[in-house]
C-alpha positions as CSV (number, residue, x, y, z in Angstrom):
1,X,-22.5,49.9,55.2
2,X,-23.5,47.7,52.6
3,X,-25.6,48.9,49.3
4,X,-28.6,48.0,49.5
5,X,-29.9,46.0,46.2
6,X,-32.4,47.1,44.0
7,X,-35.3,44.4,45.7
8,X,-34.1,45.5,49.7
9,X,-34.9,49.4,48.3
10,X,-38.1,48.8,46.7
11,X,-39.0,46.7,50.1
12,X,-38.7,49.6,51.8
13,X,-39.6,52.4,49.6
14,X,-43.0,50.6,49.2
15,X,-43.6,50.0,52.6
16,X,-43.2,53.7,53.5
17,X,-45.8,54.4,50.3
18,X,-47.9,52.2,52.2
19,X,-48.2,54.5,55.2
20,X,-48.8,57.2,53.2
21,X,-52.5,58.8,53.9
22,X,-51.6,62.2,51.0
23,X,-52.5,62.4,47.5
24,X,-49.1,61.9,46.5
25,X,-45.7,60.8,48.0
26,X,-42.5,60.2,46.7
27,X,-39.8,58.4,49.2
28,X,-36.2,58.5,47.9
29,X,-33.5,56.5,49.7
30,X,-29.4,57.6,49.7
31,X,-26.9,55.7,50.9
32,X,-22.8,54.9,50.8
33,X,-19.5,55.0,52.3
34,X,-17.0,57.8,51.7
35,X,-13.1,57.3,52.4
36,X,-10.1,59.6,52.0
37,X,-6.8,60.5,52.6
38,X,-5.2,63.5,52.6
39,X,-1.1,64.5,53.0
40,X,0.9,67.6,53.4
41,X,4.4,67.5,53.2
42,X,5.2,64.2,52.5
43,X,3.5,62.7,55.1
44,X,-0.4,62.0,55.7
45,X,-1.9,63.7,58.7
46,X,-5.7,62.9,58.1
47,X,-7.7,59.8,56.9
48,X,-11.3,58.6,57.7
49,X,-14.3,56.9,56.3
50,X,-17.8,57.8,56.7
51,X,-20.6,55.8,56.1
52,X,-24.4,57.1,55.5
53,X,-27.8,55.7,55.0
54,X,-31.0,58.6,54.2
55,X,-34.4,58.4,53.6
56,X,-36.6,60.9,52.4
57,X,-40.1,61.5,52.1
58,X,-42.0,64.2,50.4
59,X,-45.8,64.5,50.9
60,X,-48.2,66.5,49.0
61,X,-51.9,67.6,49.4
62,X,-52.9,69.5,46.4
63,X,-49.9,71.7,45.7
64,X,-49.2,71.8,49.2
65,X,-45.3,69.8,49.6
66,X,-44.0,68.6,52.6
67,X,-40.5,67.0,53.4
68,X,-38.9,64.6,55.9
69,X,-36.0,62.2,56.1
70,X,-34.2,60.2,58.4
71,X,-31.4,57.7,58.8
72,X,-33.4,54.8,60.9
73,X,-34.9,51.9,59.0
74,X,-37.1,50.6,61.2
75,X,-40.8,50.4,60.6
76,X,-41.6,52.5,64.0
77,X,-39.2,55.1,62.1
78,X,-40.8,54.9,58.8
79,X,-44.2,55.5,60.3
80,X,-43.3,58.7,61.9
81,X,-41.0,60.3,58.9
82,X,-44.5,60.2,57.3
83,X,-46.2,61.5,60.0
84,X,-44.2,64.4,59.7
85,X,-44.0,65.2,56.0
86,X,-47.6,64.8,55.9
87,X,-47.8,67.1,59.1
88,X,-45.7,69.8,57.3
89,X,-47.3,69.4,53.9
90,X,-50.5,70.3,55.7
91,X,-49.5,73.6,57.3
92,X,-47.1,74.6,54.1
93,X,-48.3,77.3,51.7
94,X,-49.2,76.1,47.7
95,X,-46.1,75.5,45.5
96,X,-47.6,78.2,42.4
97,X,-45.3,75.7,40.2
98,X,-45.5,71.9,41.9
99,X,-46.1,69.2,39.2
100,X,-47.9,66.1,39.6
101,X,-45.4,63.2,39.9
102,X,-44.2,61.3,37.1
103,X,-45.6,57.4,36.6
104,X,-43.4,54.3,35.8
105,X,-40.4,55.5,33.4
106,X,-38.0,53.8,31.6
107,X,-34.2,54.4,32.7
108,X,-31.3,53.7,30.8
109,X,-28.6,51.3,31.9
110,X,-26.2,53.0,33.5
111,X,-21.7,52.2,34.1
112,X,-21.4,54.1,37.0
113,X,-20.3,51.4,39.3
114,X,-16.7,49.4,39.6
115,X,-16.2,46.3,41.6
116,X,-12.4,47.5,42.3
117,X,-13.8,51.5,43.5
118,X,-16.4,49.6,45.6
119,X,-13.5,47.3,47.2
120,X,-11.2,49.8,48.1
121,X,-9.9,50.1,51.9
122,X,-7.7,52.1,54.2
123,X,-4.8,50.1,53.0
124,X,-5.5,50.6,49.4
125,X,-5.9,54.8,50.4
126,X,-2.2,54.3,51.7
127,X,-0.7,52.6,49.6
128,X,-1.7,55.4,46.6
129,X,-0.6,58.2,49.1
130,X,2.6,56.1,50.1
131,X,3.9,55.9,46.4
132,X,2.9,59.5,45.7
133,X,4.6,60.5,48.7
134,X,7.5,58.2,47.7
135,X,8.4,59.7,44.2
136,X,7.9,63.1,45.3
137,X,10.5,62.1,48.5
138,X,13.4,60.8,45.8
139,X,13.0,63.9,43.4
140,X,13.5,66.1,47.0
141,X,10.4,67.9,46.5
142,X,7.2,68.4,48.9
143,X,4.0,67.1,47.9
144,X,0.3,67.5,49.6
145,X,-2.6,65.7,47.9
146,X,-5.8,64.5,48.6
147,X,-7.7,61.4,47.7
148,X,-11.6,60.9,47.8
149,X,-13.5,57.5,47.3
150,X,-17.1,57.1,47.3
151,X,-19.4,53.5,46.7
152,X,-22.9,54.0,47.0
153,X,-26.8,53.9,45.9
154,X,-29.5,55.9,45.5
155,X,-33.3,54.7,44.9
156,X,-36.3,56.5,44.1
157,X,-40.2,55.6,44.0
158,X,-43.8,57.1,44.4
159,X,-47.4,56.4,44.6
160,X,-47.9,56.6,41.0
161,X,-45.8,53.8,40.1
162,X,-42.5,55.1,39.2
163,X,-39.6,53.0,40.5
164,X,-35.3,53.9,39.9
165,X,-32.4,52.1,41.4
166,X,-28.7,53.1,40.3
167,X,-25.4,52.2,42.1
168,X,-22.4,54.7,41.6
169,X,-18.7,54.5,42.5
170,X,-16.3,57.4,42.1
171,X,-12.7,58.5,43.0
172,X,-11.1,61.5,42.6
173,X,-7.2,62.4,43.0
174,X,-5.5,65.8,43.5
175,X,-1.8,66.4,44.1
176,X,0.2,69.9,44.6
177,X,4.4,69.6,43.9
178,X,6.5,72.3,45.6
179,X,10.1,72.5,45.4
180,X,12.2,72.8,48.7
181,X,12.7,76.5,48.2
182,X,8.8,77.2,47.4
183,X,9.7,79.0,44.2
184,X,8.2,76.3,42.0
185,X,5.0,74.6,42.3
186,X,3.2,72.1,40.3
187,X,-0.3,70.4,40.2
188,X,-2.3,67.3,38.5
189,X,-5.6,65.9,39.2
190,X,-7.8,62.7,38.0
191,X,-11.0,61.7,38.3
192,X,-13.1,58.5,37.7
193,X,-15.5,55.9,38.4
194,X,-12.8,53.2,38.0
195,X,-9.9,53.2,40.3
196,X,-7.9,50.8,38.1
197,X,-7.5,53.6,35.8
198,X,-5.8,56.4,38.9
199,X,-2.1,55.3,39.1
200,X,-0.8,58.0,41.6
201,X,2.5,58.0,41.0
202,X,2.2,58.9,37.1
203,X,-0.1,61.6,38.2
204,X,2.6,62.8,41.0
205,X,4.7,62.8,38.0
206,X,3.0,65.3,36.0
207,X,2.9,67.3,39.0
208,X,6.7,66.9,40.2
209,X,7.8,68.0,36.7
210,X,5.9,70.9,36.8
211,X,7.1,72.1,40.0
212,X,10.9,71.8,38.9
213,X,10.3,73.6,35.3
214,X,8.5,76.7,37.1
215,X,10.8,77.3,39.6
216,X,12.1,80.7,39.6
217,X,9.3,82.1,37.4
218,X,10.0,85.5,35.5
219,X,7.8,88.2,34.9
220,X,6.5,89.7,31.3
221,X,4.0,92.0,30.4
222,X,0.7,91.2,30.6
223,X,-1.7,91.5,27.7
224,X,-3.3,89.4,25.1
225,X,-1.3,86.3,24.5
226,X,-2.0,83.4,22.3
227,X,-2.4,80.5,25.1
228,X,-2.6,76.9,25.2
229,X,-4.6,75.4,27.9
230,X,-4.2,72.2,29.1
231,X,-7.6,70.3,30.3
232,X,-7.9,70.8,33.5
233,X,-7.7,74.7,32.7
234,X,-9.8,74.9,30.3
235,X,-12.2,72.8,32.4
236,X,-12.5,75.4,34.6
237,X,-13.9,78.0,32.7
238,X,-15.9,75.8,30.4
239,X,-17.6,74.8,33.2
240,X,-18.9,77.7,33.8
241,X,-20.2,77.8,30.0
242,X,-22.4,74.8,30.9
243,X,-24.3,76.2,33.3
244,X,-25.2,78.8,31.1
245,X,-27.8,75.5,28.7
246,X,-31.0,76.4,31.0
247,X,-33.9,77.1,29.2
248,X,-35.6,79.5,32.4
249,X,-32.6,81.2,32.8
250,X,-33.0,82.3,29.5
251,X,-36.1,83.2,28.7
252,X,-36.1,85.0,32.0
253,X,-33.2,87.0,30.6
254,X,-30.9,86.4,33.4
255,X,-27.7,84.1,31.5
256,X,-25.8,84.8,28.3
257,X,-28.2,82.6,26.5
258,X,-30.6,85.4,27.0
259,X,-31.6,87.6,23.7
260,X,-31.7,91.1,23.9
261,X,-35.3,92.1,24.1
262,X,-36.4,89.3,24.6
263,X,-36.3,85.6,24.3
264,X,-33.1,83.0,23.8
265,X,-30.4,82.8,21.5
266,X,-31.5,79.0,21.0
267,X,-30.5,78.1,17.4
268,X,-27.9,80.9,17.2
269,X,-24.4,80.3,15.9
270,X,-22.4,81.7,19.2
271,X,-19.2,79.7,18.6
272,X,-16.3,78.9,16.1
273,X,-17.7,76.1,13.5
274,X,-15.4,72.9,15.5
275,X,-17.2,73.6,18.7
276,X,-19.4,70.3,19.4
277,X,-20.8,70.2,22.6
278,X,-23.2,66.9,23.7
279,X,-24.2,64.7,26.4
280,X,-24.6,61.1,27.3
281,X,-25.0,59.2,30.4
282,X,-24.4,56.1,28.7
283,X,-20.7,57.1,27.6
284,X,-18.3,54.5,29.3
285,X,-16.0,57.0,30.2
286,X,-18.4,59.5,31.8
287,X,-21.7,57.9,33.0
288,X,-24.0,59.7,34.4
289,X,-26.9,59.1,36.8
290,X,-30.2,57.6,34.8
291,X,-32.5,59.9,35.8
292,X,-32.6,63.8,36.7
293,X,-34.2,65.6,39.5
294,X,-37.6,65.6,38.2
295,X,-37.5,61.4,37.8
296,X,-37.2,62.4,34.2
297,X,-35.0,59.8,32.0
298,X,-31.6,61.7,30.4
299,X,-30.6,61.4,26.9
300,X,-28.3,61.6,24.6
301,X,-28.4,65.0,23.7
302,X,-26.7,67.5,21.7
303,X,-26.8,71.1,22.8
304,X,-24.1,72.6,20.6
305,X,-23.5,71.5,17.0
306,X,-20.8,73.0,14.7
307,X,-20.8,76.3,17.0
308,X,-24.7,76.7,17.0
309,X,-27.0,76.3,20.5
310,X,-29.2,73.0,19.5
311,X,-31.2,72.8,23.1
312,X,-32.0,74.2,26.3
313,X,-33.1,72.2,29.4
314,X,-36.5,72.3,30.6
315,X,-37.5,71.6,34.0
316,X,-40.8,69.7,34.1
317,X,-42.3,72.8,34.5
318,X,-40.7,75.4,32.6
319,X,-41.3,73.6,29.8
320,X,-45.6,73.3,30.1
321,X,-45.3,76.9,30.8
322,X,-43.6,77.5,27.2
323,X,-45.2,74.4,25.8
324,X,-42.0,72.2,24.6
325,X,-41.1,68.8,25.8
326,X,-39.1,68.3,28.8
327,X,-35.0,68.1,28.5
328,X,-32.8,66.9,31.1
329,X,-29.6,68.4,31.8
330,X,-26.2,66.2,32.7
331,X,-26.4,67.1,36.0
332,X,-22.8,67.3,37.8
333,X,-20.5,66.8,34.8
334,X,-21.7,65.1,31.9
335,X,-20.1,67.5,29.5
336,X,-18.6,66.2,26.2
337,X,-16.5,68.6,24.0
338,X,-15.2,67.4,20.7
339,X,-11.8,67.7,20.1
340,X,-9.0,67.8,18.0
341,X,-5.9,65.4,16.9
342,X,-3.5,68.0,17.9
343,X,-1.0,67.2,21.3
344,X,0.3,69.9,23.9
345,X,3.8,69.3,22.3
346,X,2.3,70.0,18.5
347,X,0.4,73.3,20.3
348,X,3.8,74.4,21.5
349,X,5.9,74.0,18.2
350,X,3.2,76.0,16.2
351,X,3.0,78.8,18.7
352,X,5.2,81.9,18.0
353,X,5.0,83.6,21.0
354,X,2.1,82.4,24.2
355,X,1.7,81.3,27.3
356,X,1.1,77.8,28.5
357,X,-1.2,77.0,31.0
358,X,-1.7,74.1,33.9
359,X,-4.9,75.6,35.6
360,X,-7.2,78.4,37.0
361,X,-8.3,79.1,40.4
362,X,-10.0,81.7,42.8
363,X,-12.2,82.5,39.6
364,X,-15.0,85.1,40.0
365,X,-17.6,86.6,37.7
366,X,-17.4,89.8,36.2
367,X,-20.6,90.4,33.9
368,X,-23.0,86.9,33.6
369,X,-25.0,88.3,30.9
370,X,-21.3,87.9,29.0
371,X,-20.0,85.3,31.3
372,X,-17.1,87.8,31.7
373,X,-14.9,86.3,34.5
374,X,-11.4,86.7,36.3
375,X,-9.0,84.5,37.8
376,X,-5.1,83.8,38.5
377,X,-3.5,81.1,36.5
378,X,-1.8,78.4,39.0
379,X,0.5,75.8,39.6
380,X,2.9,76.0,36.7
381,X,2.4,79.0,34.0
382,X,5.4,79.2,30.5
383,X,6.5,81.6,28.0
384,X,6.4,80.4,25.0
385,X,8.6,81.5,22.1
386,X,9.9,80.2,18.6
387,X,7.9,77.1,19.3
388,X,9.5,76.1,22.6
389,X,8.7,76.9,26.3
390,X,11.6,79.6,27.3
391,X,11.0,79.7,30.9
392,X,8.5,80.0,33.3
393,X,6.7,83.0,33.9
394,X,5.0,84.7,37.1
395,X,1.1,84.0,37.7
396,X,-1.1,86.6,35.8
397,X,-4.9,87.7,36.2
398,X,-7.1,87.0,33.6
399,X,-10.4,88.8,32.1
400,X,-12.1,86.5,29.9
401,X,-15.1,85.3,28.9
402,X,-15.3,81.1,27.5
403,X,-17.6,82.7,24.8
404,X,-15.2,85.0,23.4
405,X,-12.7,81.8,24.3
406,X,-14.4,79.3,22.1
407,X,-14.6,81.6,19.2
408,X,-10.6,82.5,19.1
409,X,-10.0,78.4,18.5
410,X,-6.9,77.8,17.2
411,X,-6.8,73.9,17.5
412,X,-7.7,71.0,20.0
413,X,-6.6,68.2,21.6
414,X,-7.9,64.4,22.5
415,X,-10.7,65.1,25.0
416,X,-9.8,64.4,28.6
417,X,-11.8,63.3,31.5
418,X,-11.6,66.5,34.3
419,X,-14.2,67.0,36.6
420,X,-17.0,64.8,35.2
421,X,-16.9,66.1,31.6
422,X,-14.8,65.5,28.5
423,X,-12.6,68.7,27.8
424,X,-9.7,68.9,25.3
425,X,-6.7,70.5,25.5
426,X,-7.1,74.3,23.6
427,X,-5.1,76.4,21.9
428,X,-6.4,80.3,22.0
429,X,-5.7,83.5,20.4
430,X,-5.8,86.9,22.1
431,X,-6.6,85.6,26.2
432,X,-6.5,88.8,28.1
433,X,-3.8,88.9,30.9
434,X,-4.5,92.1,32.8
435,X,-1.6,91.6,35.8
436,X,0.8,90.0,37.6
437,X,0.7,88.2,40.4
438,X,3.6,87.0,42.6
439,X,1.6,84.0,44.3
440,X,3.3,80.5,43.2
């Protein structure tokens, strides 16, 4: 399917607002092509490509919403995706916290699109798996990755004038190493909007080496280690930080945000002093969508400095209820956490005795009001000792909460893209292993 351009969405977007008979409509149009391939064993045994066109209406009378959407462009189709909105707006019960729609904004530019992403085909989706297949073949080991591309556009328009058009490309890259035995196992993953930065094979790499140097793992104690996590682990629990900036949340006393007896622990200093934590959807190597969910423009925005909470976001309408301005929220990703000059290697020589770390799954929460969680490390997991990785070591359970986490800093890396946001690599003191596991 071919992206629509900005002038072809706004033809259509206004000719649905021109059917509409509420006191308010707002018609938002999705659309792209999705590839992939995926391998198991050295050898690919599923591939497709999907592609989607969506529009959707929402209709209000009063505070009274209705929704519809369909896939058909036509005019006959249009007509009647009104028709029913408007239909189920009428017999819906009053949204207590709808807001009137937002007029004409201004959105800032976006980078979210590459040509190369946009170009890719089913050749181009084998010829990545085929030399990530092929280096993992020669070193005798076993791989099974995945690889997801997507090219698309969304637009967004209502009867009060406002008007948004963004195009987005994206690919993302995951690959597990076993060795022949299944006693070692090994994992890397990329993501980004430009597929001229993914060389699979150097990511295979990464994983392949991990797989041979955790072969055979031992076991040790658990209990509180210093630990050194590289970014895709510590992405995965600082990810669950972020969700924790919501103003509502908050106030309502439901996240760790929340103050004790009320209130939020907005301006509070509840991290070590060199954790930074901002957002911007302009930044080249993690753009963002222009707008949020509300048709509100996102900013540049800080919502940690120097380990105290700058901002919250407000919704539209949380933040009329507690009269502050509005503030968007990245959305997926978006994160940026300042870093350090230290590497992985200059970690490792400085650490006495720890535990290095490639990445956390299966992770579950334990108390949100402390954002207590727990987890099994994954995928290639080392003792530590005298400043040099001794062996590797058996999978262990974890009980810890990224507060407590960012306030045992020992030193950072060079933030890395993982999952949308910019994470460094972090060295921590006293991480609380509480078992052992003997999953690889």
């Amino acid at each position: 399917m071919a992206i629509l351009t900005r002038e072809q969405a706004k033809q259509i977007i206004d000719k649905v607002l021109s059917y509409s008979k509420a006191d308010e409509m707002e018609v938002s149009i999705f659309g792209g092509r999705t590839g992939n391939i995926r391998y198991a064993r050295n050898t690919v045994n599923t591939s497709g490509e999907t592609n989607e066109i969506r529009l959707s209406v929402n209709s209000v009378f009063g505070k009274k919403v209705g929704s519809s959407s369909t896939s058909e462009l036509d005019d006959e189709s249009l007509k009647k995706v009104v028709a029913r909105a408007e239909e189920i707006a009428k017999l819906a019960p009053e949204n207590p916290e709808y807001m009137p729609m937002l007029g004409p904004q201004t959105y800032p530019a976006a980078a979210t699109f590459s040509a190369a992403t946009d170009k890719i085909d089913p050749e181009f989706r084998a010829k990545l798996a085929g030399d990530s297949i092929e280096v993992s073949s020669v070193g005798d080991l076993t791989a099974a990755g995945y690889l997801e591309d997507f090219s698309g556009f969304v637009a967004t328009g209502n009867s009060k004038g406002l008007f948004g058009y963004n195009t987005s490309t994206s690919v993302d890259f995951s690959i597990t190493v076993r060795t022949t035995d299944g006693t070692g196992s090994g994992y890397a993953t990329r993501d980004f909007n430009d597929v001229n930065l993914l060389n699979s094979k150097d990511v295979t790499s990464i994983a392949m080496q991990k797989a041979q140097a955790s072969a055979n793992a031992q076991a040790i104690e658990p209990g509180k280690y210093t630990v050194i996590l590289e970014p895709t682990a510590a992405g995965d629990l600082l990810g669950l930080l972020t969700r924790g900036f919501d103003a509502r949340s908050a106030d309502e006393g439901r996240s760790f945000m929340s103050k004790k007896g009320g209130g939020t622990r907005l301006g509070e200093k509840l991290f070590d002093e060199r954790v930074t934590i901002t957002s911007d959807p302009t930044n080249t190597e993690i753009p963002s969508s222009p707008w949020d969910g509300d048709g509100l423009p996102r900013q540049k925005t800080t919502w940690v400095e120097n380990g105290v909470v700058k901002n919250l976001a407000y919704s539209r309408y949380w933040a009329e209820k507690q009269g502050v301005p509005p503030l968007s929220s990245p959305g997926r990703g978006g994160y940026i956490f300042a870093g350090g000059n230290e590497s992985i290697a200059d970690m490792i020589k400085s650490t006495e005795r720890g535990v290095l770390v490639t990445r956390f799954w299966y992770i579950r929460a334990v108390d949100p009001q402390t954002l207590l969680f727990t987890g099994l490390t994954r995928d290639g997991t080392f003792y530590i000792e005298n400043g040099q990785i001794k062996f590797p070591v058996k999978n262990f359970r974890f009980n810890e909460s990224p507060i407590i986490m960012l306030n045992n800093i020992e030193s950072m890396g060079k933030p890395q893209r993982v999952g949308g946001d910019l994470i460094p690599a972090m060295k921590i003191r006293d991480f609380t292993f509480t078992s052992l596991s003997d999953a690889v």
